[in-house]
C-alpha positions in Angstrom: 12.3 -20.2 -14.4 13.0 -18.8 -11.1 12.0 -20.1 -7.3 11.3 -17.6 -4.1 10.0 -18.6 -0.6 8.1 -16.8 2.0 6.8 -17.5 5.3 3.4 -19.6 3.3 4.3 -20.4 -0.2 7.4 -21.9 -2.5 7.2 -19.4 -5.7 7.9 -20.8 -9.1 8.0 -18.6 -12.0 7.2 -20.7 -15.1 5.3 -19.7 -18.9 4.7 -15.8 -18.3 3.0 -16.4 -14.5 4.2 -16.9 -11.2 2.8 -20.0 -9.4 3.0 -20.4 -5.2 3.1 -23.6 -3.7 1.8 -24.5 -0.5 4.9 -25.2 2.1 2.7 -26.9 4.4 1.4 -29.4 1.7 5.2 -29.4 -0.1 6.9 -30.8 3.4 4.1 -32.7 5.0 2.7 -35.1 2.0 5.2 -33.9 -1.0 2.0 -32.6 -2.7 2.3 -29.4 -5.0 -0.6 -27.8 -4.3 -0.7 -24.4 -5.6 -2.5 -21.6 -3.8 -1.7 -19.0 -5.7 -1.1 -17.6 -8.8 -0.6 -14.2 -10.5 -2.2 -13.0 -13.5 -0.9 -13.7 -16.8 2.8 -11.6 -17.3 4.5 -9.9 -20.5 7.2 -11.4 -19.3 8.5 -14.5 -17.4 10.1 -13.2 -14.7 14.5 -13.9 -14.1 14.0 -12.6 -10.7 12.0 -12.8 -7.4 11.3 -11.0 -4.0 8.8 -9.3 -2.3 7.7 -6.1 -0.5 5.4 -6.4 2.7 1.9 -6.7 0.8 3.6 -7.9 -2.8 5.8 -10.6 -4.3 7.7 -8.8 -7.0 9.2 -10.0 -10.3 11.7 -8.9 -13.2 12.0 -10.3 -16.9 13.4 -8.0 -19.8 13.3 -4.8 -19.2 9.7 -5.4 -17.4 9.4 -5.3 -13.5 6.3 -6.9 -12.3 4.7 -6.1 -8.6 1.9 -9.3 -8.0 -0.3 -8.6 -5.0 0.2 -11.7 -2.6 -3.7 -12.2 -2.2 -5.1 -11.8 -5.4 -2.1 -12.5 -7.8 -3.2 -8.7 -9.4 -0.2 -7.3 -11.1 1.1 -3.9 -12.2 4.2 -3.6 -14.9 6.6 -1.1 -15.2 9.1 -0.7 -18.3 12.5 0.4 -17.5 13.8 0.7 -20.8 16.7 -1.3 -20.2 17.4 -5.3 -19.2 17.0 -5.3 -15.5 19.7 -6.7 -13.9 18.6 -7.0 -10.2 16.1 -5.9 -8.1 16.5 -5.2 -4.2 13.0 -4.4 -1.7 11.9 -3.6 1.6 8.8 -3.6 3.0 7.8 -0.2 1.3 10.2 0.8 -1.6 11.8 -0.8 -4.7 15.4 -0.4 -6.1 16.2 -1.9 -9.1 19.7 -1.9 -11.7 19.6 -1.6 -15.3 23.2 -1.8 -16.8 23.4 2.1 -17.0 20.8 3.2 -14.2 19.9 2.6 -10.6 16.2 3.7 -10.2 13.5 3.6 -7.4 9.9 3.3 -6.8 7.0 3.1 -4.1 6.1 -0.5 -3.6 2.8 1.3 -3.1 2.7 4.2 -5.8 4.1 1.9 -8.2 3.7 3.2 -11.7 5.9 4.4 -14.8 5.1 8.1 -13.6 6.3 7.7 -9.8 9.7 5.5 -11.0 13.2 7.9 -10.2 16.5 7.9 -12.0 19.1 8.1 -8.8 21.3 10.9 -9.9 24.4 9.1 -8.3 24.2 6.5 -10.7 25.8 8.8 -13.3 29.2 9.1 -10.7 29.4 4.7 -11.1 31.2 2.9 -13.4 29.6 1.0 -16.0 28.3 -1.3 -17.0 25.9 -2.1 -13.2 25.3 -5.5 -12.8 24.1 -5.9 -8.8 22.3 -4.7 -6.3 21.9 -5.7 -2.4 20.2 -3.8 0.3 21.1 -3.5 3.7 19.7 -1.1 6.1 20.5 1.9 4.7 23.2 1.2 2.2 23.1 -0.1 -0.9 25.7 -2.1 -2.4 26.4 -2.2 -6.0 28.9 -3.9 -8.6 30.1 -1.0 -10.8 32.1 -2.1 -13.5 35.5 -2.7 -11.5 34.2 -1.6 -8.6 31.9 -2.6 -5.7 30.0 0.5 -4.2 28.2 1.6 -1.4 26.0 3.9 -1.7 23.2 5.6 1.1 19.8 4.8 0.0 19.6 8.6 -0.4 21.4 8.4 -3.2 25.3 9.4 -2.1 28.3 7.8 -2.8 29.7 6.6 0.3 32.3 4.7 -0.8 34.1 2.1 -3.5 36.7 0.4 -4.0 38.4 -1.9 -6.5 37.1 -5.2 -7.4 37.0 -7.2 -10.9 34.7 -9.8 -11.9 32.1 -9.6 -9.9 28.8 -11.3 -10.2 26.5 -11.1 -7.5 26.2 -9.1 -4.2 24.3 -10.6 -1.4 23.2 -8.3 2.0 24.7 -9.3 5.0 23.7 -7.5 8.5 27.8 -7.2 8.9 28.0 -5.8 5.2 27.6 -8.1 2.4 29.1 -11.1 0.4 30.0 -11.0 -3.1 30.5 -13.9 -5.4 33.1 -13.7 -8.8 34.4 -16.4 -10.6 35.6 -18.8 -8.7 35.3 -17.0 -5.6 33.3 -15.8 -2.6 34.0 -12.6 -0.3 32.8 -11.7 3.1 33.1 -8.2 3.1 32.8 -5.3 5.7 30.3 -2.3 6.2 32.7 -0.4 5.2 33.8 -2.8 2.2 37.2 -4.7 3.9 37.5 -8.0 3.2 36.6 -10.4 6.5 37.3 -13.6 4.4 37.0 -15.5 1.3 36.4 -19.2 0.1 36.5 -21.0 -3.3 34.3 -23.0 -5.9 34.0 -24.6 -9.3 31.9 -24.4 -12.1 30.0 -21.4 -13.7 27.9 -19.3 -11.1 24.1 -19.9 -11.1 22.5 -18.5 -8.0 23.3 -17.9 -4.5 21.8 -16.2 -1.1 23.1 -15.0 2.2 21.1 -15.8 5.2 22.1 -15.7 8.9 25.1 -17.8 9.1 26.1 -19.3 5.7 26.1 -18.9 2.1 24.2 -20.9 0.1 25.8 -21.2 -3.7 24.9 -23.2 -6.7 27.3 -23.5 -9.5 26.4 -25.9 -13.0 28.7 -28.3 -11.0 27.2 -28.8 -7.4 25.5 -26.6 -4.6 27.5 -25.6 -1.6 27.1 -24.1 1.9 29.5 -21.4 2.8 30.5 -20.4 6.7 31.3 -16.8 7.5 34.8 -17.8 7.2 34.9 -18.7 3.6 34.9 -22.8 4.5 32.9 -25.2 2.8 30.6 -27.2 5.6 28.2 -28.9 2.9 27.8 -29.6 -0.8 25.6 -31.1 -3.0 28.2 -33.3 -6.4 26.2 -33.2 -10.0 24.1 -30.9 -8.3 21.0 -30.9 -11.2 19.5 -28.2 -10.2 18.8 -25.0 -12.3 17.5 -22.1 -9.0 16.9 -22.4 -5.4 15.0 -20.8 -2.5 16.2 -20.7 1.1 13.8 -20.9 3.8 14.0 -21.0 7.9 14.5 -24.7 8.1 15.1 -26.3 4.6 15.7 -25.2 1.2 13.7 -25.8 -1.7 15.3 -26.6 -5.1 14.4 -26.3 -8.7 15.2 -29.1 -11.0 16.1 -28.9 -14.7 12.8 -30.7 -15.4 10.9 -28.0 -13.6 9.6 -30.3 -10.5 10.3 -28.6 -6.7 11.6 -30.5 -3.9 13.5 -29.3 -0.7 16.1 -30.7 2.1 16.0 -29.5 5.4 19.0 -28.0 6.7 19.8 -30.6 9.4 19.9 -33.0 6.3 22.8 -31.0 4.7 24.4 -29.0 8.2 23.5 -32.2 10.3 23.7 -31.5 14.1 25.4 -28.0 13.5 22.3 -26.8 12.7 19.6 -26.1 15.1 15.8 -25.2 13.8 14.9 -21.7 13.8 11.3 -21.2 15.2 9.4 -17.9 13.8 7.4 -16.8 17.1 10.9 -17.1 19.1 12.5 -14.4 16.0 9.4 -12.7 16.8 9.8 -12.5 20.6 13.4 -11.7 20.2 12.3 -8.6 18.7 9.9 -7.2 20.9 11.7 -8.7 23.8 14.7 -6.5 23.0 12.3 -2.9 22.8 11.5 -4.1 26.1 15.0 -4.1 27.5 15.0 -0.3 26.0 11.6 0.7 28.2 12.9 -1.1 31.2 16.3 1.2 31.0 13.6 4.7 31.2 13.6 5.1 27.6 10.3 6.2 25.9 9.1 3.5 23.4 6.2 3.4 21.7 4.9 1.0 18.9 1.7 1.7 17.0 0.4 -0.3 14.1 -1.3 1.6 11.3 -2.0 0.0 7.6 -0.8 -3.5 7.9 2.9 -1.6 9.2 4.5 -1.8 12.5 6.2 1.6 13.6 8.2 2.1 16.3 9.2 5.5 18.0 11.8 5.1 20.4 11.9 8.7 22.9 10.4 10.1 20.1 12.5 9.3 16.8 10.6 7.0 14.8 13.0 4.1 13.9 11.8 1.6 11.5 11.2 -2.3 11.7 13.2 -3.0 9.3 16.7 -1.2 11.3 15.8 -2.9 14.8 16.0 -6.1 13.2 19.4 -5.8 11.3 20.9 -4.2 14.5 19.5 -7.4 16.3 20.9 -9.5 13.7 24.7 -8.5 14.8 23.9 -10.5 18.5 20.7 -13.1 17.3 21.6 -13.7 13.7 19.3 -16.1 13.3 16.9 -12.9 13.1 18.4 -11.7 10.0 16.2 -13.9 7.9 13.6 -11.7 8.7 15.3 -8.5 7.4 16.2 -10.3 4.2 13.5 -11.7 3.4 10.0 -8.9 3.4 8.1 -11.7 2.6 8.0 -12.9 6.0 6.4 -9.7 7.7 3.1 -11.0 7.4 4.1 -13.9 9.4 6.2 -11.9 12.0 2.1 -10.5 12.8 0.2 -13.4 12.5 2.4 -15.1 15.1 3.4 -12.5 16.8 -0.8 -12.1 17.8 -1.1 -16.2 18.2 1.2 -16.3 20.9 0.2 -13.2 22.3 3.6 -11.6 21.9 1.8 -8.4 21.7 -1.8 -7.1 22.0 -3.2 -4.5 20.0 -5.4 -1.8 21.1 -6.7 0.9 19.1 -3.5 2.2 16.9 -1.2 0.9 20.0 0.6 -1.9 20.4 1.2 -3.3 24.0 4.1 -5.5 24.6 3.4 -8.7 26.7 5.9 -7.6 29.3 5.1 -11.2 31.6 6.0 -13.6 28.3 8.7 -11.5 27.4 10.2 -11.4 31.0 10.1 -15.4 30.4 11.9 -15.3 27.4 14.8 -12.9 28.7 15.1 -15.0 31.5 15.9 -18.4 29.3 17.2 -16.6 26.8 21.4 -16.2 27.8 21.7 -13.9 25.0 19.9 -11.2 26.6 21.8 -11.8 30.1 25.0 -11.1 28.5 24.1 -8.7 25.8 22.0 -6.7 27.5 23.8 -3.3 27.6 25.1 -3.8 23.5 21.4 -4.6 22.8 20.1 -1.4 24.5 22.7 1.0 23.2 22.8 -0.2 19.7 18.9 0.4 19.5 19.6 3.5 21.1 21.8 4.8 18.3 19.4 3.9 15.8 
């Protein structure tokens, strides 16, 4: 069994289907209401994420992709066990122990899947995958690699034991035994911390790591330091969310905690339209300096040309991450794009016309103005979109 979250639904994958929960019903009355559910699967999936229109799964040596409205799903055969799975809103990457492949989340059949040629220059066996911007970051044997999602070797260096690799919008994190690492872009070690018990599960969001051993669950700072933990932890997966996490007990029943419960008043509540504004708010900054931009919204996407490169959603908002990192939740997680629109349209962020997208330049003005972020990191924020 597995658990996933996006911006709606809690995910459960249980007895060859994946179930979603309603968040709204899960945190307002405790009722497990499910919404959703996919059709019946070969296998039962290890491993869950999403895509923009899809919720994806992997069991065996099948990868699933579940269509978020309909629970529709198409299966691939890899061949292989898959060991992890990375997404963004339009492609697939997944590891087998010998083989990094990729597919269209759209074209996603056995015909349109691709062997990556570098994955004959790693070191075997693969066991991880994360995905951040354009790099990928993979555990290779005794190595931890980065590699462009083109498909070249970029870099590696040497590293034993590793487990997992989370993305991180500075790099990434990577847990071994005993042991988690904060590691650069250009994979030097920012910091490390320490656990017990035998690795389970964990996830990166904007400023901690969230880790759950067979012993207890912990939340990891940037600097390695322990700031929460849960003793006799029961739980068997997890799911972090904006504002709580939901966990999965042995006996298969979901429940959550909010953040504030386990941070206390460290944490402060992260409101989606306010991500949402942060974005746009910034492209607004780049107009204001002279610079061309131009968003147009074609096929459920959001594309952005910015004097006349198109750069895509998915780069403006790591980029922003590095000053708001509160907005890196929405990079990680593709599951909340359909959100970032809905809201983005209830509040009037933006207004659509035709194929173009208008910015609310009064509301955004607002925000800038009781936003100090933007005050101080004005110029970063316009030359690091620039560079994109």
């Amino acid at each position: 069994m597995e658990l996933y979250c996006d911006g709606e639904r809690v995910y459960l994958s249980r007895n060859y289907r994946v179930e979603g929960f309603s968040k709204k019903e899960l945190l307002e009355s405790s009722r497990y209401e499910v919404v959703w559910q996919s059709n019946k699967l070969s296998e039962t999936p290890k491993i869950l994420t999403s895509t923009r229109y899809h919720l994806l799964g992997a069991g065996g040596s099948k990868l699933f992709r579940m269509d978020r409205r309909s629970g529709e799903s198409v299966e691939l055969e890899a061949g292989n066990e898959i060991k992890d799975v990375a997404s963004n809103l339009r492609n697939v990457f997944f590891l087998t122990a010998e083989g990094l492949y990729r597919v269209s989340a759209e074209r996603f059949a056995d015909a349109e899947v691709v062997r990556m040629p570098v994955s004959d220059l790693l070191d075997k066996p693969l066991r991880s995958l994360a995905l951040a911007g354009k790099n990928l970051y993979i555990l290779a044997g005794n190595f931890i690699c980065r590699v462009s999602i083109d498909g070249e070797l970029l870099f590696q260096r040497t590293l034993t034991d590793g487990l997992k690799v989370l993305p991180h919008y500075d790099g990434c994190v990577i847990i071994r035994k005993g042991e988690l690492l904060y590691f650069t872009e250009d994979l030097e070690v920012l910091s490390s911390g320490s656990f017990e018990g035998e690795f389970v599960k964990a996830e990166h969001g904007a400023y901690h790591t969230l880790l759950l051993t067979d012993r207890n669950f912990g939340v990891y700072g940037k600097t390695g330091k322990r700031y929460a933990h849960v003793e006799d932890a029961h739980y068997i997966s997890f799911a972090e969310g904006l504002n709580h996490v939901y966990f999965l007990d042995r006996d298969g029943t979901v429940s959550y905690s909010g953040k504030k419960d386990l941070l206390g008043d460290n944490f402060q509540e992260i409101d989606l339209t306010t991500l949402v504004a942060i974005i746009m708010a910034s492209l607004m900054l780049v107009e204001k300096r002279g610079n061309n931009v131009l968003i147009k919204e074609e096929k459920g996407y959001i594309d952005v040309q910015i004097e006349g490169r198109v750069v895509s959603v998915e780069d403006i908002i790591l980029a922003l991450s590095k000053y708001f990192p509160e907005v890196f939740y929405l990079y990680r997680n593709p599951g909340y794009y359909e959100e970032i629109d809905a809201f983005a349209q209830k509040f009037d962020l933006f207004r659509v016309v035709g194929k173009d997208v208008r910015l609310n330049s009064e509301l955004l003005d607002r925000l800038i103005q009781m936003h100090s972020g933007f005050r101080a990191l004005e110029e970063d924020i316009v030359r690091s979109l620039l560079s994109l």
